[in-house]
C-alpha positions in Angstrom: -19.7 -9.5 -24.5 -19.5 -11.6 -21.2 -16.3 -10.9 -18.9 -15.7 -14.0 -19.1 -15.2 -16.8 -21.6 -13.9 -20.4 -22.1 -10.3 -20.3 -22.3 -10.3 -21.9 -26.3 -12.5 -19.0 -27.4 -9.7 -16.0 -25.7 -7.4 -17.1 -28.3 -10.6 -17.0 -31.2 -11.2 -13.8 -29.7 -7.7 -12.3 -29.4 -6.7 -13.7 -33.1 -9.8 -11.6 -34.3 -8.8 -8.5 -31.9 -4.8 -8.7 -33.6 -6.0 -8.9 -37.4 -8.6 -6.2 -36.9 -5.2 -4.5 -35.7 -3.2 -5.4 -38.6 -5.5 -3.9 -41.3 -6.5 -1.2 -39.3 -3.0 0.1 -38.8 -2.0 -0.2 -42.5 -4.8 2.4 -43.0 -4.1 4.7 -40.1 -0.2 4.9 -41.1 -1.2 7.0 -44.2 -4.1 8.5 -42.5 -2.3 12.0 -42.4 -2.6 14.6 -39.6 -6.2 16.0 -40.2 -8.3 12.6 -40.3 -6.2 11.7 -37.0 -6.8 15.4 -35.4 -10.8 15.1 -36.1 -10.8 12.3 -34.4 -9.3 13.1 -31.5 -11.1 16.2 -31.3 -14.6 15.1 -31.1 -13.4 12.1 -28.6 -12.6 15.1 -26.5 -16.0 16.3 -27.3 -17.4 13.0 -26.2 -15.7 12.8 -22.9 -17.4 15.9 -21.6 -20.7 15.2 -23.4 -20.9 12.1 -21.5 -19.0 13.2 -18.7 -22.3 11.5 -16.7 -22.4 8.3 -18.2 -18.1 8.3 -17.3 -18.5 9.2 -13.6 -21.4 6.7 -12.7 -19.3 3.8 -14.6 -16.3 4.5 -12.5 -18.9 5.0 -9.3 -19.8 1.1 -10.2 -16.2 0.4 -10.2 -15.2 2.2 -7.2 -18.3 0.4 -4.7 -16.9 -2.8 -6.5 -13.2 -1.9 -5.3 -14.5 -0.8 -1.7 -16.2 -3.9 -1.3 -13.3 -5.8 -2.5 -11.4 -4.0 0.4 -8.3 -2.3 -2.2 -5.5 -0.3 -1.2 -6.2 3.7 -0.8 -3.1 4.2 -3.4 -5.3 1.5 -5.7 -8.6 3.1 -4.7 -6.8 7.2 -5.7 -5.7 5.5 -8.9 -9.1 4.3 -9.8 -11.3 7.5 -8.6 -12.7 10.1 -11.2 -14.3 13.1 -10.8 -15.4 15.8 -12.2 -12.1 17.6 -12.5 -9.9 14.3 -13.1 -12.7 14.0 -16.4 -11.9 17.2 -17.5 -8.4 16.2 -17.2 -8.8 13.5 -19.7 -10.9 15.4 -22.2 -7.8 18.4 -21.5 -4.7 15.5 -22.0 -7.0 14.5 -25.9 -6.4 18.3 -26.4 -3.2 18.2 -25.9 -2.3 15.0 -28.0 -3.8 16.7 -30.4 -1.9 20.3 -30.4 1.1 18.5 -31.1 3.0 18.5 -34.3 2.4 15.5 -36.3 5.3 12.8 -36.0 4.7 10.7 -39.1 6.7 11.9 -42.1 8.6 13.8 -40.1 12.4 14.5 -41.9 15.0 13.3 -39.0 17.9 13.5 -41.2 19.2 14.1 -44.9 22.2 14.0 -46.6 23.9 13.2 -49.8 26.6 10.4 -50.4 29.7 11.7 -53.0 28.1 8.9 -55.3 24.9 11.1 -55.5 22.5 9.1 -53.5 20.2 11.0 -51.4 19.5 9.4 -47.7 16.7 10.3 -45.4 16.1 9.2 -42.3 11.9 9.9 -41.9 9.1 8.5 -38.6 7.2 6.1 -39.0 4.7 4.4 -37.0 5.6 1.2 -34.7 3.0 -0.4 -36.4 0.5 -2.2 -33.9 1.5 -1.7 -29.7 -0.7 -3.7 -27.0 -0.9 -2.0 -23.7 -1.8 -3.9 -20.5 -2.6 -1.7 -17.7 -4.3 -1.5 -14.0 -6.1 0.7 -11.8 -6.3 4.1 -13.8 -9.2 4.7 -16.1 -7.0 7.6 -17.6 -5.2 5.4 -19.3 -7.2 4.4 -21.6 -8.1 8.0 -23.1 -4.3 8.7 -23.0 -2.9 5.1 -24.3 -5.4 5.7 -27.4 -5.0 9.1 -28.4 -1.3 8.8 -28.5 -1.0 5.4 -30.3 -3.7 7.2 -32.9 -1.5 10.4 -32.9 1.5 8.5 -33.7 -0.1 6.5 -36.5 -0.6 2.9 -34.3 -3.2 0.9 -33.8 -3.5 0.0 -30.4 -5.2 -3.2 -28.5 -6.2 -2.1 -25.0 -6.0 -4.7 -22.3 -7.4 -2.3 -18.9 -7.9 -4.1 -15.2 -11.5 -5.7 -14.2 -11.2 -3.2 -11.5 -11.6 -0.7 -14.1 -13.4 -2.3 -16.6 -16.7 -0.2 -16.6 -14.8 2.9 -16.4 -12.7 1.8 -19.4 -15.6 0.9 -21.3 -16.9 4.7 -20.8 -14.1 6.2 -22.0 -14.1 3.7 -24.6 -16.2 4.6 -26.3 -15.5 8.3 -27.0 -12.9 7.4 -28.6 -15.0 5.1 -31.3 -17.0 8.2 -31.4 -13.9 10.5 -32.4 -12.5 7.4 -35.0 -16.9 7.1 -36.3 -16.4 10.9 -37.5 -13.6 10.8 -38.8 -14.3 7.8 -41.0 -11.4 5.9 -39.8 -11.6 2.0 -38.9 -13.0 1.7 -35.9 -9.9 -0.7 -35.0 -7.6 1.2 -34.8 -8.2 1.3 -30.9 -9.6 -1.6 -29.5 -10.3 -2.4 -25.9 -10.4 -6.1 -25.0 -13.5 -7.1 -24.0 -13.1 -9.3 -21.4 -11.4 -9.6 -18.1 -10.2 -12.9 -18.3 -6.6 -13.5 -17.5 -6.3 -15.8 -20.2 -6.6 -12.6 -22.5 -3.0 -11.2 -20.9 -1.4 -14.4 -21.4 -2.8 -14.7 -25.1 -1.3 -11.1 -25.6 2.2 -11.4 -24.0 3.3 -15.2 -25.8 0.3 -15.4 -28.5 0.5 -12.5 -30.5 4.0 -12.1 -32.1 2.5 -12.0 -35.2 -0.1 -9.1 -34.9 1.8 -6.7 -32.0 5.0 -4.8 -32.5 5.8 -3.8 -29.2 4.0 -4.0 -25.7 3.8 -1.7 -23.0 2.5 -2.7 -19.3 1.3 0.5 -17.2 0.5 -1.1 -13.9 2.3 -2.7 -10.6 5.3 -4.6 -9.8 3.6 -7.9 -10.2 2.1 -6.9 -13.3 5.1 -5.5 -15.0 7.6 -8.0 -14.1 5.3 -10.6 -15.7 5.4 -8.7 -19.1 9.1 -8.4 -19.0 8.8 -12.6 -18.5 6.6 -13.6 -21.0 6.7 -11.2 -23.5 7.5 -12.6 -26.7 7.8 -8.9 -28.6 9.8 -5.4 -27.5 8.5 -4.1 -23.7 8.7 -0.5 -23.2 8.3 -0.9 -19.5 9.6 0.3 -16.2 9.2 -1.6 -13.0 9.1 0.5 -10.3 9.7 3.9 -9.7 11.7 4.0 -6.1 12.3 7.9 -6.5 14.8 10.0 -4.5 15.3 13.7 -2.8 18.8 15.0 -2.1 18.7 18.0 -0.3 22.3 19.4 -0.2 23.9 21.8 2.4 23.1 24.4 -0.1 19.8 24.3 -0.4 17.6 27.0 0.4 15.8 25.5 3.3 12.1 27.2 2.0 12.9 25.5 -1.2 14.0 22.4 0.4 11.1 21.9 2.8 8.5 23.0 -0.3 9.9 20.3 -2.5 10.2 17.4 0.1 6.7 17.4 0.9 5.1 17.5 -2.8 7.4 15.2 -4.1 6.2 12.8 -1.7 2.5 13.8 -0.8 1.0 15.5 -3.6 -0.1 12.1 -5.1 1.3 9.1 -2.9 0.4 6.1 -5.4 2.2 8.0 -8.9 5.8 6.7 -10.1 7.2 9.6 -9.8 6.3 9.8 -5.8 9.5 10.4 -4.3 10.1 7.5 -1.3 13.6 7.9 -0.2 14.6 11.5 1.5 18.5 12.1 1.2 19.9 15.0 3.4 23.3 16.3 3.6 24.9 15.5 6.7 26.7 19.2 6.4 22.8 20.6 7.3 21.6 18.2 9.2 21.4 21.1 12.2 19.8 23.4 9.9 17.9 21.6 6.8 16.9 18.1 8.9 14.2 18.6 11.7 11.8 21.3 9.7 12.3 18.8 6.6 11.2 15.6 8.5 8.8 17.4 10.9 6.8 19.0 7.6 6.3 15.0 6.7 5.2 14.2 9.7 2.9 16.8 9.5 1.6 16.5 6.6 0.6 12.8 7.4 3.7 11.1 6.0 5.1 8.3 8.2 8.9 8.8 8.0 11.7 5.6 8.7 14.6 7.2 9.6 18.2 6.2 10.3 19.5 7.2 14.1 20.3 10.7 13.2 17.0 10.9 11.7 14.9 9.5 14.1 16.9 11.6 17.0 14.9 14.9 15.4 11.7 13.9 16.0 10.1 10.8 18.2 7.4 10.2 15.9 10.4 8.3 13.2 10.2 5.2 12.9 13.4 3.1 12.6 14.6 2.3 8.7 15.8 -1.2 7.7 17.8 -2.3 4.9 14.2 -3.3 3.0 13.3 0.7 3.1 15.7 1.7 1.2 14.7 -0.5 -2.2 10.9 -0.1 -1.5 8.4 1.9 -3.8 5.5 2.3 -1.0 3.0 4.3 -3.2 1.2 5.7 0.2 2.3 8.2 2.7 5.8 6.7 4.0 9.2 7.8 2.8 12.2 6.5 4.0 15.0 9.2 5.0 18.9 8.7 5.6 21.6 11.7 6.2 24.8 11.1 3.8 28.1 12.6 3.8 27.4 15.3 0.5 27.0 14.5 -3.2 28.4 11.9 -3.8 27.3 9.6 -1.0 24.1 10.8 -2.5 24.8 9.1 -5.7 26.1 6.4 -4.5 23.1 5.6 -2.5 21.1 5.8 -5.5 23.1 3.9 -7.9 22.4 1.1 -5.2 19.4 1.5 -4.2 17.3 3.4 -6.7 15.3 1.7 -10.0 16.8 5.0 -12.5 13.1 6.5 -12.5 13.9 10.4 -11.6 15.9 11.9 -9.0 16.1 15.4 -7.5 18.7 17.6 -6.3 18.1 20.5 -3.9 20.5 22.7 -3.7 21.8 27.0 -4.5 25.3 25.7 -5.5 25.6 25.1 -9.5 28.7 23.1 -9.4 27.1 20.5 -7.1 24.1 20.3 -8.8 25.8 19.8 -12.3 28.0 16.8 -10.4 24.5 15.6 -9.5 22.6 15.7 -13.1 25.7 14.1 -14.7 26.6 11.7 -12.2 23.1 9.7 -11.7 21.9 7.8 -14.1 18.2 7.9 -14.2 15.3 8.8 -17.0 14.9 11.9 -15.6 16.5 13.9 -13.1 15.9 17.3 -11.3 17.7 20.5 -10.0 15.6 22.4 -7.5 12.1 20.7 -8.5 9.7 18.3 -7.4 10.0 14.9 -8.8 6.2 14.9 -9.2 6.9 16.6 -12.5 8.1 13.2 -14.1 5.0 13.4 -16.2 4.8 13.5 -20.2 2.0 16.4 -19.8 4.5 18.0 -17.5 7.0 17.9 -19.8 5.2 19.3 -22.7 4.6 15.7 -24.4 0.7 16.0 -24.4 0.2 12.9 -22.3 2.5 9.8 -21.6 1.8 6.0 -21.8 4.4 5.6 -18.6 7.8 6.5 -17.4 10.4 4.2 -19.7 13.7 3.2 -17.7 15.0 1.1 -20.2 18.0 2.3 -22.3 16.5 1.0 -25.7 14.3 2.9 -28.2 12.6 4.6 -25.2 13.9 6.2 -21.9 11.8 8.3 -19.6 8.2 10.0 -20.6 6.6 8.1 -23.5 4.8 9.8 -25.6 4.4 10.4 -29.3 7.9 10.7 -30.5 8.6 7.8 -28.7 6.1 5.8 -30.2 7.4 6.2 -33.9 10.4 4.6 -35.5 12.3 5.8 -38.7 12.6 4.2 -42.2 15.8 5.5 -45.1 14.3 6.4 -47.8 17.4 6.4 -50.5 17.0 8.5 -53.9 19.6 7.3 -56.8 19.4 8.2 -60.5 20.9 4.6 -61.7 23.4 4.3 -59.3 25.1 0.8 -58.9 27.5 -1.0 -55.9 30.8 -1.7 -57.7 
């Protein structure tokens, strides 16, 4: 189909896309766990089969990006090779090891009047997921929406769009063998912008809940115009406390990978926190590791006192997400500065404490109020692989239905199912 279309046929095409979703996920609710694990197991399969035909897709993609002069955080996002395939083929596997949600028993009990309540999963029903940048994304989105029993509708960047299309299409192959409706995941098919807009305020009817994986810009648009549920979070401004506790190996270990393992993730940390009781012990091999390592570091004055090469922070630094290789760093008098700091500052992504003393650290995990928060690790780990979930469609920081990794529990509701035996209301 041609990227792009007139603007009367998106909403032809979109209408089509959402009642293709509608009976598709009426059958793939009742589907049951082995139909839903063959499919996800040859789309595995198909991802290394056609590992190839993936990597010279996303080659296309990445001269277009080049050309179109991106950011390197955009550009990492984009990339795949051979290892980050393998990765995708590896995070199907692991959406598929997990127990099956639907039909799952949450609750039960029995009323003195003899009714029998349970409280059992369901699916959400259908879930439209608008994202940017990372081909990933697609493989994850629809092997957890299949897992959990939803029908998904795909809306990926242009930037990504032949890489997208790969992937795709391993996943029809997995749904093809496993003689499920080939709807059940569908991937727009075009990269007209008209087709977001159609999704977020045109849709009501067919989605059930939308979740936007991308940037700033992208995400504060959903939370706008939406006209279902979001399951969203906006931006993931990420800190590191190191205490005067903390081992100073530990600390200095932690620092960098939470900021420079991967600069353009969520769960990057960009604000550095450091206990003004270590600042003569903890501070310069903390900040002169960054440095290093390649980091530019915006310091206040005690900061940039340790080494020349800080730059001087402003207010601004302290509220921004940078995705790239700066962090912003600031000593604070102990703990609870700490927490004050990032109750003002921070977006309640994940947080990390570094420190030996348990008591502190306990004030710490209690105190902040993030999705996730750490003791003694780096905040790289906010990840729904990482935490066991299989894969993640993104990092929730809302406080309804969904908070922190979402994966497949989180992309199930619950039904009562009540058993009388002629009971009436007086």
């Amino acid at each position: 189909m041609n990227a792009h279309l007139h603007t009367e046929n998106i909403g032809e095409l979109m209408e089509a896309l959402g009642k293709a979703a509608l009976s598709a996920a009426a059958v793939l609710a009742l589907a049951g766990a082995e139909k839903k694990n063959t499919a996800l197991t040859v789309a595995a399969q198909a991802i290394r089969a056609r590992r190839d035909d993936i990597l010279a897709a996303n080659a296309r993609d990445m001269s277009a990006a080049h050309a179109a002069k991106f950011s390197g955080a955009l550009l990492d996002r984009l990339h795949l090779d051979e290892k980050r395939v393998e990765g995708i083929a590896r995070s199907i596997e692991d959406v598929l090891a997990l127990a099956d949600p639907i039909g799952t028993l949450v609750a039960d009990w029995e009323r003195p009047n003899g009714l029998r309540i349970q409280r059992v999963r369901v699916p959400l029903g259908v879930i439209g997921i608008i994202y940017e940048s990372r081909p990933n994304v697609t493989a994850d989105a629809g092997a957890l929406c299949l897992k959990s029993g939803n029908a998904v509708i795909l809306r990926g960047g242009s930037e990504s769009r032949l890489s997208n299309a790969a992937i795709y299409a391993c996943l029809v192959e997995g749904l093809r063998a496993a003689g499920l409706p080939l709807e059940c995941i569908q991937l727009v098919p075009t990269t007209d912008r008209a087709a977001v807009g159609y999704m977020l305020a045109g849709m009501a009817e067919y989605l059930d809940v939308i979740v936007p994986r991308g940037g700033k810009s992208l995400v504060a648009r959903v939370q706008k115009e939406a006209r279902v549920p979001v399951i969203a979070h906006l931006e993931g401004n990420c800190h590191v406390y190191i205490d005067h506790d903390a081992d100073v190996r530990m600390a200095r270990a932690i620092a960098v990978n939470a900021k420079m393992r991967r600069t353009g993730i969520c769960g990057a940390a960009e604000t550095l926190l450091v206990d003004r009781a270590c600042v003569d012990t903890h501070l310069a091999p903390i900040v002169g590791d960054l440095l290093d390592a390649g980091c530019e570091v915006r310091g206040d004055a005690t900061v940039q006192r340790v080494d020349p090469r800080v730059l001087p922070a402003s207010e601004d630094d302290w509220y921004t997400e940078y995705l790239d290789s700066i962090i912003a760093a600031r000593v604070v008098d102990g703990v609870d500065a700490a927490i004050a700091h990032i109750a003002k500052y921070g977006s309640a992504h994940t947080e990390s404490i570094v420190t030996e003393n348990q008591a502190t650290a306990d004030r710490f995990l209690q105190h902040v109020d993030s999705a996730i928060v750490l003791h003694n690790a780096s905040t790289q780990f906010a990840d729904g692989g990482e935490f066991g979930m299989g894969a993640e469609i993104g990092i929730s920081t809302d406080r309804f239905h969904a908070r922190g990794p979402v994966g497949v529990e989180q992309l199930t509701s619950y039904k009562y199912v009540v058993r009388g035996g002629g009971q009436t209301r007086p």
